[in-house]
N, C-alpha and C positions, 0 to 999 in steps of 0.2 A: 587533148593533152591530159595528162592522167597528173591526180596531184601529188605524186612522187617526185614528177619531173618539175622540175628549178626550173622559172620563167625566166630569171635575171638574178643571177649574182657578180656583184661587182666588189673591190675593197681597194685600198688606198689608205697615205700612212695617217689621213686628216678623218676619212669616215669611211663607212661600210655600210650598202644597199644592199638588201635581199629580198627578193620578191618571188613569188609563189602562187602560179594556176589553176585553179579546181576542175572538177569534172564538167561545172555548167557555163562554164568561161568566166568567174570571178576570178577579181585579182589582187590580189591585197600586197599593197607596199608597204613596208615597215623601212624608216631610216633612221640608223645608230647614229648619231650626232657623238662629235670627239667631244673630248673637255677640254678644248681649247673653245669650239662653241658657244657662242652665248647664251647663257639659260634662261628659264623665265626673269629671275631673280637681279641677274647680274646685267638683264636687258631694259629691266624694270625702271623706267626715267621720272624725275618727277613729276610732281603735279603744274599744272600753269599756275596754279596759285603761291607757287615757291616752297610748296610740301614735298617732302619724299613719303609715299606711299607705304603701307606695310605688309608685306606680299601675303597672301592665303598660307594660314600655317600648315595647310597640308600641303605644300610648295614647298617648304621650307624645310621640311623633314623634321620638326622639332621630335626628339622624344626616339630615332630611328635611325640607322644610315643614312645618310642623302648620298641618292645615286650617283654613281661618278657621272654617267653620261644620261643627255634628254633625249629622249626618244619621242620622236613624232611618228604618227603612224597614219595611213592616208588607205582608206578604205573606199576600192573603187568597184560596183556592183558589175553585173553581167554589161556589157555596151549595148548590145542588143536590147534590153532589156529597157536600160538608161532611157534610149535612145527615144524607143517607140513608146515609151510613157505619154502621158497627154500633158504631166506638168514634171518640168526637169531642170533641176538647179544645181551648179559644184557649190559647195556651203565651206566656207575657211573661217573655223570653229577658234574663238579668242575666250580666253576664261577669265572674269574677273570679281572679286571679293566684292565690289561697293561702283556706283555708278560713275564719280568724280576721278577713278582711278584712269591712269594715264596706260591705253592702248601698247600689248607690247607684242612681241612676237606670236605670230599664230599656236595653237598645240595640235595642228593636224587639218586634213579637208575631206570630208564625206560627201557620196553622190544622197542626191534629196530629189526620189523622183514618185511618185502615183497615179493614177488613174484620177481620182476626187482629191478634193481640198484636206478632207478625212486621211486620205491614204498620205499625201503628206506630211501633213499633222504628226499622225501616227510615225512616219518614217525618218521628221526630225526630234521627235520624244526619244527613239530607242538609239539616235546617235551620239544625244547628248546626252543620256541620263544619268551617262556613269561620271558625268563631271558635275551634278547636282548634288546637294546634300539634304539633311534639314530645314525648312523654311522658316525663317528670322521674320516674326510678325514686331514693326514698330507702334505706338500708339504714342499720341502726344495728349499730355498729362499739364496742362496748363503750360509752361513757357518750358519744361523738359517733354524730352523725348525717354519712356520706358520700353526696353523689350527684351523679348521673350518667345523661347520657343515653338511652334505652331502645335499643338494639339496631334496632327497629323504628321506621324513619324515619316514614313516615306512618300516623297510625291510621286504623283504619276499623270499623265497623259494631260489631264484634266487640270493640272497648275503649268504646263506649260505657259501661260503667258506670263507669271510670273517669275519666271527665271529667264527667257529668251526674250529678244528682240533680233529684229532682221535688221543689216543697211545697205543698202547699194556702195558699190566700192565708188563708184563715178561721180552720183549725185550727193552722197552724201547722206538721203536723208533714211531715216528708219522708220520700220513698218513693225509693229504689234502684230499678236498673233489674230487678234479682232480685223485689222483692217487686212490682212490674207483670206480672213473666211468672208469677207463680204466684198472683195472685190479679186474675182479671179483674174480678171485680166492681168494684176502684178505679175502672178504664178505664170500668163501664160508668157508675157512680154520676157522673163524671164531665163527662157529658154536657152539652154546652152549655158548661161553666165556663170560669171563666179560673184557668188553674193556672203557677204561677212554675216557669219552667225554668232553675237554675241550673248556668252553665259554666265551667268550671275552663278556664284554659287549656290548662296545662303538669300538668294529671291534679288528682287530691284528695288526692294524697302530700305536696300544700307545704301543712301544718297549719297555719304560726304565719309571722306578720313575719318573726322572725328567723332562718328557715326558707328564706324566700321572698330573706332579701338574700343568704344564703349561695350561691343558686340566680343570682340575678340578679349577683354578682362572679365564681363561676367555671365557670358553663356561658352565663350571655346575654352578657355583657360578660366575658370573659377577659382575660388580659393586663396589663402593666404598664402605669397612667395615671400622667399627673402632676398636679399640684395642680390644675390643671383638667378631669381629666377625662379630658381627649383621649389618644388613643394615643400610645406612645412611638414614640420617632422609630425603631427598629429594627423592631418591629412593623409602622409603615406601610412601613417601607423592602421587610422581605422581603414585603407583601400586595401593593404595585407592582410587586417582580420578578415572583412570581405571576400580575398579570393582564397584564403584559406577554407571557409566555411561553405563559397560554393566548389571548391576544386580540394574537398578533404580527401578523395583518392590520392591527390598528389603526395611526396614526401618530398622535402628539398632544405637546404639548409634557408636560414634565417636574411643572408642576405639575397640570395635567389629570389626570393618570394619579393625582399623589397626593388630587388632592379624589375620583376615584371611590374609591380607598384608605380615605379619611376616611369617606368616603357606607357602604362594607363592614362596617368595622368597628362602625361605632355601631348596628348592627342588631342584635339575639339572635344568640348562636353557634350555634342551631340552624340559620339561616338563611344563614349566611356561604358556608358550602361553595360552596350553591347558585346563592347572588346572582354568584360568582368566573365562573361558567362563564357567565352570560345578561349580554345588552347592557346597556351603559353605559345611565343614568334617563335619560327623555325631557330631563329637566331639565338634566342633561350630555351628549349625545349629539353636540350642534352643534360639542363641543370635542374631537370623534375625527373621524377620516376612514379610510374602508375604500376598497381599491382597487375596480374594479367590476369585475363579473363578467359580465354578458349582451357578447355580443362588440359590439352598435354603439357602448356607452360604451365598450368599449376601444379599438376603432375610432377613435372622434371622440376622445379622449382620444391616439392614436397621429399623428393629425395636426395635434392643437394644440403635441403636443411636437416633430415635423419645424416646424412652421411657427416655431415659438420656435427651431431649432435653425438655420436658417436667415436669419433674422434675426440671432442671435449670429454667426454667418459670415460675411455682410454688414459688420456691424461692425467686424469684426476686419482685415477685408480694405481697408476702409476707414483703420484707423487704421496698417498694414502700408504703403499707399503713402505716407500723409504721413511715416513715418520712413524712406521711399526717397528722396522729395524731398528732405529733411531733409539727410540724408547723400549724395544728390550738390551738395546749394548748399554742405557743407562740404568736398565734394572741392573744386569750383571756387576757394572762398576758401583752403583752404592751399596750390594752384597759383600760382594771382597772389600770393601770400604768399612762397613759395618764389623766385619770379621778385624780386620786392623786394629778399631779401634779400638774392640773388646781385650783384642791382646796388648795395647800399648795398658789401656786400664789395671790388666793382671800382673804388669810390669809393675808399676807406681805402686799398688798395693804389697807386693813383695818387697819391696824397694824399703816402704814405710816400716815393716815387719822387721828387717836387718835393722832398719837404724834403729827401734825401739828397743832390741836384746843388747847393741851395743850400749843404748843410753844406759842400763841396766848396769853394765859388767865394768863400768867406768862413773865408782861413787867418791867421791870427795874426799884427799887422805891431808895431814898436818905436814909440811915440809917447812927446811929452816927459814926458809923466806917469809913463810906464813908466820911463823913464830917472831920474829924481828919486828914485824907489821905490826903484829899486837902489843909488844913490848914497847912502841914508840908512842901506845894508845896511853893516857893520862887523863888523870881524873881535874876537871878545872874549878876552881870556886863559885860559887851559885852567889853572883850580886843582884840576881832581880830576886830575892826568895829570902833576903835575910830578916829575922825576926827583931823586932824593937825594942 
């Protein structure tokens, strides 16, 4: 069958199966779980000790969408293949933060088959890796417990035993990755089952809850919050400077820069480093802009800015002559203005000229009135001036 061709597609109003065959007879099943489904989160029971547990923050989606729906995915290898392995196990893969945490729904089941204990080994590393993270090394420090992150960024092959354990579904009990390489018989007895693969995130060093919150305040979420949670305003401040300085190609406004800040932070501190140096989420991307690089966009980007620049010069040259016009219609008017003036001034001065030949030709004469005035004038006795 050719991998074009659909093995199985089924749907319904609760969930939808689609499955798909390759050229060597693998077959891999993927199942859409509704949101009616119970998620990890919402299946998550407490502890026997009367605890409720705190689910793995990357469970939880802090910081990002959380998906509407869980998807489990169930990867099942060639049968043939399965079959005539010398060791062959179905593994039902359980993920969990800290070792006291209370068992919840599976997140999928993988074939676990090889030739040696090696090929094994190897073939339950590479099904579980991507549910691994960072290794949480604890050290006890007199009557506390300090910890801290491992030295060794990514694990691999070789720390498997400290993030998995095996159990048998029936008996109950669990097998270490030590006691599979030194007694094959488990691997062979094994054959056909289905055997529970449990995975630690963050290693099997986080025993207890209150283990797991000491872990989860100051190595996944560091830093000072405030009553809600969110980062402090200094914290996102200097995480902005940061990805300003490394992503200075970017141009984006002010809050842009702090929601990618925001989207950083609320991830595990193992993760942070790494998220600082890679592209802004799909989800924010639209709100950065990168110069371009291939020469036609600079190109055509070099001519939309001449053509914009010349347009601006047009205008300018445009608004340049109406304040020429401008100021020669104000030359002309204070011209004729000036001319006014000169003639109102020739005015008054003629004006001045008439009344001064009139003040001239109109000199003071005696009339009877004038004469009666002075006849009413009388000489009076001088009492302050008489002599003794």
């Amino acid at each position: 069958m050719s991998s074009s061709e659909s093995a199985l597609s089924s749907k319904s109003s609760e969930s939808a199966v689609i499955g798909e065959a390759t050229d060597d007879g693998n077959f891999t099943h993927v199942e859409y779980l509704d949101d009616n489904f119970p998620s990890f989160e919402e299946s998550h029971d407490p502890l026997d000790e009367g605890r409720s547990p705190e689910p793995c923050p990357e469970r939880t989606g802090k910081g990002k969408p959380k998906p509407k729906s869980q998807i489990n995915i169930t990867i099942n290898q060639s049968g043939n293949e399965f079959r005539n392995a010398q060791y062959h196990f179905t593994g039902l893969v359980f993920v969990r933060c800290f070792k006291t945490q209370h068992l919840s729904d599976a997140v999928g089941t993988v074939d676990i088959f090889g030739e040696s204990v090696d090929d094994v080994v190897k073939c339950l590393w590479q099904s579980v890796q991507h549910h691994v993270s960072r290794e949480v090394i604890v050290e006890q420090n007199d009557e506390e417990k300090l910890v801290k992150w491992s030295p060794k960024e990514s694990p691999d092959v070789s720390d498997l035993d400290k993030f998995v354990f095996l159990k048998h579904g029936k008996t109950k009990k669990i097998y270490t990755m030590e006691d599979i390489q030194e007694n094959t018989k488990l691997l062979t007895g094994w054959r056909e089952k289905e055997i529970q693969i449990h995975v630690f995130k963050y290693a099997m060093s986080i025993t207890s809850l209150s283990l797991w919150e000491v872990v989860n305040k100051q190595l996944l979420h560091p830093g000072k919050k405030d009553r809600a949670g969110a980062p402090s305003t200094e914290e996102l401040f200097d995480c902005v400077n940061k990805l300003k300085d490394i992503h200075a190609h970017y141009t984006a406004l002010r809050a842009s820069w702090e929601k990618w800040a925001n989207y950083i932070l609320a991830q595990p501190g193992d993760q942070r480093e790494k998220l600082m140096y890679e592209a802004p989420p799909d989800d924010y991307l639209h709100l950065f802009r990168a110069p371009p690089v291939s020469e036609g966009s600079q190109l055509q980007l070099t001519r939309q800015g001449l053509k914009i620049a010349y347009n601006m010069n047009d205008r300018l040259f445009e608004v340049m002559n109406n304040l020429c016009k401008k100021v020669d219609s104000m030359a002309k008017l204070t011209t004729k203005l000036q001319i006014e003036i000169h003639e109102v001034k020739a005015e008054i001065s003629n004006s001045r000229s008439l009344l001064d030949v009139m003040a001239t030709s109109l000199p003071p004469e005696e009339t009877e009135f004038s004469r009666k005035l002075i006849s009413r004038v009388t000489d009076l006795e001088d009492f302050d001036h008489q002599d003794n």
